[in-house]
C-alpha positions in Angstrom: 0.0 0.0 0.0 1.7 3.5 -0.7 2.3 6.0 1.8 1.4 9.7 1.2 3.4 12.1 2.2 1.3 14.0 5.3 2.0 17.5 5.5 -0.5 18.9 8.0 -2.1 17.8 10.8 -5.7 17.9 8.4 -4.2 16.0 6.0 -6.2 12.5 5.0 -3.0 10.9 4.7 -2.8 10.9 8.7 -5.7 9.5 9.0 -4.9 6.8 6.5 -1.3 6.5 8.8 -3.4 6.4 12.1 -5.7 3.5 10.8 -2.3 0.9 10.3 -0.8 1.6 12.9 -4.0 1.3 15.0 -4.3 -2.0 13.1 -1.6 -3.3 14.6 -1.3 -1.8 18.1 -2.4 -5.0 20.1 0.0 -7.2 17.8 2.6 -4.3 18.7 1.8 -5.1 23.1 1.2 -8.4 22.9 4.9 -9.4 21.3 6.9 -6.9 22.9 9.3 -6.5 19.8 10.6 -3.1 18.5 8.0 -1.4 16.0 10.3 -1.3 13.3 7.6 -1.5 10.7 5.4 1.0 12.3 8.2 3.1 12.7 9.1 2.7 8.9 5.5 3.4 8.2 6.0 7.2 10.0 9.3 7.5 8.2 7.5 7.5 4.8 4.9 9.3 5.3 7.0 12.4 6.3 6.2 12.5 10.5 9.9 12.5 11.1 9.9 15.7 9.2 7.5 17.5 11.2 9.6 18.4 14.2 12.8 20.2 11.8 12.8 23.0 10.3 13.3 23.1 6.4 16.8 24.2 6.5 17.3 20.7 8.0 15.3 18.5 5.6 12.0 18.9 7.6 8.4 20.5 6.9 9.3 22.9 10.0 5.6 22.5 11.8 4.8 25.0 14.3 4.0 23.6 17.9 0.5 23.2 17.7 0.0 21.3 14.7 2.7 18.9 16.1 1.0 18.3 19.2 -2.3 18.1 17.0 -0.5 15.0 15.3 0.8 13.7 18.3 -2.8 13.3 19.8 -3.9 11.8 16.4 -0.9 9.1 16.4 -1.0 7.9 20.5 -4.8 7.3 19.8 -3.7 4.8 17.1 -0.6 3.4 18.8 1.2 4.8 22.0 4.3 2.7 22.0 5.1 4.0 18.7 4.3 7.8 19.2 6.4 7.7 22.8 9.3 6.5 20.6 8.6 9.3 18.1 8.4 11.9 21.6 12.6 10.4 22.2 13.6 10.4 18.5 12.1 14.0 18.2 13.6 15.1 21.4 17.0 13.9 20.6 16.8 15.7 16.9 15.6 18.9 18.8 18.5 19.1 21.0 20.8 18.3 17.8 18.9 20.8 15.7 19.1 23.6 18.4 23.0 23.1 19.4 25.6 25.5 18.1 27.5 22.5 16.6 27.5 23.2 12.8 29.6 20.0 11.9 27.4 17.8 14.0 24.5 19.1 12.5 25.0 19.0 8.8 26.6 15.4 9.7 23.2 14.0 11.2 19.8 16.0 10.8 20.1 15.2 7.1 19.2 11.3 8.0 17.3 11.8 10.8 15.1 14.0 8.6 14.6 11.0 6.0 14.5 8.3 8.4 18.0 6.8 7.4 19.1 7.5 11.7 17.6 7.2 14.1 18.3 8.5 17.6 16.7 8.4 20.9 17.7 10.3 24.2 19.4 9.5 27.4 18.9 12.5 30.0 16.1 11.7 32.9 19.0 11.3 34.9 19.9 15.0 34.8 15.4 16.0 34.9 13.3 13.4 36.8 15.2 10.3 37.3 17.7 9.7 40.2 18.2 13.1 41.4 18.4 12.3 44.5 22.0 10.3 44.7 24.6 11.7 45.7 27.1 11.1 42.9 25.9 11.4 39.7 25.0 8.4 37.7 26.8 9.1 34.3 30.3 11.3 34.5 32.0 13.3 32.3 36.1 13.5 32.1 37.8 15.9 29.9 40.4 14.7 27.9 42.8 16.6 25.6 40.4 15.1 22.6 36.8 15.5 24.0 35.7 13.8 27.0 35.1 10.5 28.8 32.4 8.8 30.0 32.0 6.4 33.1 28.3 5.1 34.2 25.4 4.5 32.9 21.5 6.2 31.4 19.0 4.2 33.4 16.0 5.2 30.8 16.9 4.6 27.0 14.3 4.0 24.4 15.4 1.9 21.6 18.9 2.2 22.6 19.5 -1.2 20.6 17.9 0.2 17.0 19.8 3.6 17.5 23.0 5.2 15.7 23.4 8.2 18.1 22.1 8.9 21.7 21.5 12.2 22.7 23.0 11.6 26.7 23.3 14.5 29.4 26.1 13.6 32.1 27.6 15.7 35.3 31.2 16.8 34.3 34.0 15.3 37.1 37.2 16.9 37.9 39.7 15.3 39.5 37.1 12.6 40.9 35.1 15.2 41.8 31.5 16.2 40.5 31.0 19.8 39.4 27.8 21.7 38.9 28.4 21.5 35.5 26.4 19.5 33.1 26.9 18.7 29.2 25.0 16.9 26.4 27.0 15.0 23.7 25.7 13.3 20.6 27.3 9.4 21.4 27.7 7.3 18.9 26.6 3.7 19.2 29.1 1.9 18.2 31.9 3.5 20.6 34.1 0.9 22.6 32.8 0.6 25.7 29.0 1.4 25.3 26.4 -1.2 25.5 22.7 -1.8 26.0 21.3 -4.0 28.6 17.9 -6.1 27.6 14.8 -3.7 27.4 12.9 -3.7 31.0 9.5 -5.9 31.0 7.5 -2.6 31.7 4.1 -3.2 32.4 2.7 -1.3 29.4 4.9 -0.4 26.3 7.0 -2.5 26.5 8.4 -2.8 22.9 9.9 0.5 23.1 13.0 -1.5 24.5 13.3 1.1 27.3 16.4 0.4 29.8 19.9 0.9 30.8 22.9 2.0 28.7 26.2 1.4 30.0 29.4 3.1 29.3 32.4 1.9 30.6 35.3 4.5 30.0 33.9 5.4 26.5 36.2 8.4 24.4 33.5 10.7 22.6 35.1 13.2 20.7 34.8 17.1 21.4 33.0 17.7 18.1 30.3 15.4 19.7 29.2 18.2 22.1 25.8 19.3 21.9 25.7 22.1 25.4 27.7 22.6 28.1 29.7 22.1 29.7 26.9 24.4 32.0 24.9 25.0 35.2 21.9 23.1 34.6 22.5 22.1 30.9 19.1 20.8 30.7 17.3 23.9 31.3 19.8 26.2 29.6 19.9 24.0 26.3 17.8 23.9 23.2 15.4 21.3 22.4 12.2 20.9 24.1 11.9 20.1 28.0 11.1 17.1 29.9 7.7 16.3 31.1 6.1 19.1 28.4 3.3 19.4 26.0 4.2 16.5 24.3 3.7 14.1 27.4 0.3 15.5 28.1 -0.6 15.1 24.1 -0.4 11.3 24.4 -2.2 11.0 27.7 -4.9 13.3 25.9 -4.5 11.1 22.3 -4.8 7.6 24.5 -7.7 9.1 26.2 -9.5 9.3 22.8 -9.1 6.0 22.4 -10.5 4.8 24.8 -13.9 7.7 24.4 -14.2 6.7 20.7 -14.3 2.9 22.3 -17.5 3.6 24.4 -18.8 5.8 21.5 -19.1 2.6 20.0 -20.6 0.7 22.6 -23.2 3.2 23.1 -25.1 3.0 20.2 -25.8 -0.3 21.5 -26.0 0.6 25.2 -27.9 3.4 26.0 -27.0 3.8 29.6 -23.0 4.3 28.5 -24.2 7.6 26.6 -24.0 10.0 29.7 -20.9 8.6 30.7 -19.2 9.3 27.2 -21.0 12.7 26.6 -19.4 13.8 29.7 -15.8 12.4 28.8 -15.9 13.5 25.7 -17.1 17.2 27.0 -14.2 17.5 29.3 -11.6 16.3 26.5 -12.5 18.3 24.5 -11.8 21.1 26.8 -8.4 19.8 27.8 -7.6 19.6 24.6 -9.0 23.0 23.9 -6.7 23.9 27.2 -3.6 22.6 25.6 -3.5 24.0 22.6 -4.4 27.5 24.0 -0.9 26.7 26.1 1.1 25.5 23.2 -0.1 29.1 21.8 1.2 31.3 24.5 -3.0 31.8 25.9 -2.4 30.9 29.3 -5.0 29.4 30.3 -3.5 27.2 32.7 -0.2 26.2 33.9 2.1 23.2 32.3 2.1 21.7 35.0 -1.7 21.9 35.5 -2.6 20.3 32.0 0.0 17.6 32.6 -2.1 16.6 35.7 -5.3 17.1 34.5 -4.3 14.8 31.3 -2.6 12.0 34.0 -5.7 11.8 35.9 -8.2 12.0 32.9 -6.1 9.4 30.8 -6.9 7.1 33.8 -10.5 7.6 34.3 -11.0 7.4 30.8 -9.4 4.1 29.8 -11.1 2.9 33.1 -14.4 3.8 31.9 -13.4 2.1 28.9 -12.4 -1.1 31.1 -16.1 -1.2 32.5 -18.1 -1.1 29.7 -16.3 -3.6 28.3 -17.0 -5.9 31.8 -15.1 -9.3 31.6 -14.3 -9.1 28.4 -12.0 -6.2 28.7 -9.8 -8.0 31.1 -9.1 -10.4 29.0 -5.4 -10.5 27.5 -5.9 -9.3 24.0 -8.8 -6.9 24.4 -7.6 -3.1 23.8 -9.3 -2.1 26.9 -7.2 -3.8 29.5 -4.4 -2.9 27.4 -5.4 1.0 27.6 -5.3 1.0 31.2 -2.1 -0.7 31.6 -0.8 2.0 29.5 -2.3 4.8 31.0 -0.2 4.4 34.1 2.9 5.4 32.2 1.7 8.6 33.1 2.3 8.5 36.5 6.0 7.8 36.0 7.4 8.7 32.8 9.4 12.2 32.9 6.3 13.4 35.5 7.8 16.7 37.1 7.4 16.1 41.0 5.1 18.8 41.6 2.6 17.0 39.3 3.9 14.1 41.2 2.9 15.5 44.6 -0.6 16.6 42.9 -1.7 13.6 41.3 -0.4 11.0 44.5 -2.4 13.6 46.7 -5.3 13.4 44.6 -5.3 9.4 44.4 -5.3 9.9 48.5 -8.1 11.7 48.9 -6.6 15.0 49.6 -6.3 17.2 46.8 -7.9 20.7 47.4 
């Protein structure tokens, strides 16, 4: 079947795109094995162009039609839109670096799909924080610099040619409050990838550790830094943002279009989806007023309306579907199951805080 080309977030063709890949979304959770077809299918039909600017090979759409098709993709198939959200956030940070050479060296294939990339930085944003040394360590060497320990949260380390990984920069044995971002090749002595973590939900984005064990990356690797808080200071999108909030809001509409079905059949499931599908559309209408510099609300206060919406939703989903649904195979049970992603992945801790205290009982 040929694959057209979509070059807006009204365009047929992502409809036509949405349809396979929602086709194959159960066969995608159920085997646990990267989506490298599904990903191919993206590839052609331009959505890796979306997120760069023309001067590096993309279509150069604006944030709100991108979050528009990221909403339209995670309704079809979340595993392979969250690996889109790490291939895009790694060619962000590429395309927004002051590094020329590295530049016209990669965004040309990552634009076409030839590369792919992922990123390796919740270490330096939402992930292990808290210890006292830092998990992955910079040395510089006369060449570039060295790296010692590991990234604990890797999507599709295995299928990529560069990771985009943060690390804390060590001198003399020492950790500074300086930060960097390099472009690491694969293929570097000393960097491997352990077996992707049996998550409980998308799990064939072969998500876990990357090790590197005294691994020379060159200086013309260097992406930002070596800074203060390289993360915040750096180009390229931040962690826990828009996009994260899109896919809760795209998975939600899965699961409403689900008990729009049912309904037509059941009458008593009509107030329940009239009122979910009232209040999405108002998140929605929330988000995108964001995305457009209308504040409305606060990041921070769409990401935890989405996380706790995504799970009532797919819930709802789950009980109109009775036994059935928790059967292994049904998309129901598997919409829940994903819908707790939410909770975890790249969540900012005040949204943290706000959805554990809301789960208690004691939200305001």
């Amino acid at each position: 079947m040929t694959v057209h080309k979509i070059t807006s977030p009204d365009d047929p063709a992502l409809d036509d795109l949405c349809a396979r890949l929602a086709a194959t979304a159960d066969d995608v959770d159920r085997d646990g094995r990267w989506p490298a077809e599904q990903l191919k299918l993206c590839g052609e039909a331009g959505v890796y162009e979306w997120f760069l600017d023309p001067q590096h090979g993309g279509l150069g759409w604006n944030a709100e039609d991108s979050i528009r098709g990221y909403m339209a993709l995670a309704r079809a198939c979340l595993t392979t839109t969250f690996i889109l959200t790490q291939r895009t956030g790694a060619c962000r940070r590429i395309a927004g670096c002051r590094n020329q050479v590295l530049k016209q060296r990669l965004l040309p294939g990552l634009a076409s799909g030839e590369l792919f990339t992922t990123v390796g930085i919740s270490h330096l944003t939402t992930s292990r924080r808290h210890l006292g040394r830092p998990v992955l360590a910079a040395e510089q060497t006369p060449s570039g610099f060295r790296l010692d320990g590991m990234s604990p949260w890797v999507t599709g380390g295995a299928a990529a040619n560069v990771i985009v990984m943060a690390a804390t920069l060590v001198e003399n044995g020492t950790p500074t409050d300086r930060e960097l971002v390099l472009a690491v090749p694969t293929d570097l002595a000393g960097l491997s990838v352990d077996e992707p973590l049996p998550l409980v939900g998308l799990t064939a984005s072969s998500t876990g550790p990357v090790r590197l064990n005294r691994v020379e990356v060159s200086q013309d690797r260097l992406i930002a830094g070596p800074a203060a808080n390289v993360m915040l200071s750096s180009a390229g999108g931040s962690t826990g943002g828009y996009e994260t909030s899109a896919l809760a809001l795209g998975l939600a509409r899965a699961a409403i279009d689900f008990l729009a079905g049912e309904s037509i059949k059941r009458p008593e499931l009509t107030a329940p989806h009239d009122a979910l599908a009232e209040e999405h559309t108002r998140l929605v209408e929330d988000l995108l007023a964001l995305v457009r510099g209308e504040a409305r609300c606060t990041k921070e206060s769409i990401r935890q309306r989405a996380n706790t919406f995504v799970l009532r939703a797919t819930q709802a989903a789950l009980s109109a579907a009775k036994g059935t649904g928790y059967v292994v195979g049904h998309p129901a049970g598997r919409w829940c199951r994903e819908a707790l992603f939410f909770l975890v992945w790249s969540c900012p801790q005040p949204v943290a805080a706000a959805n554990l205290c809301e789960l208690a009982g004691i939200a305001d």
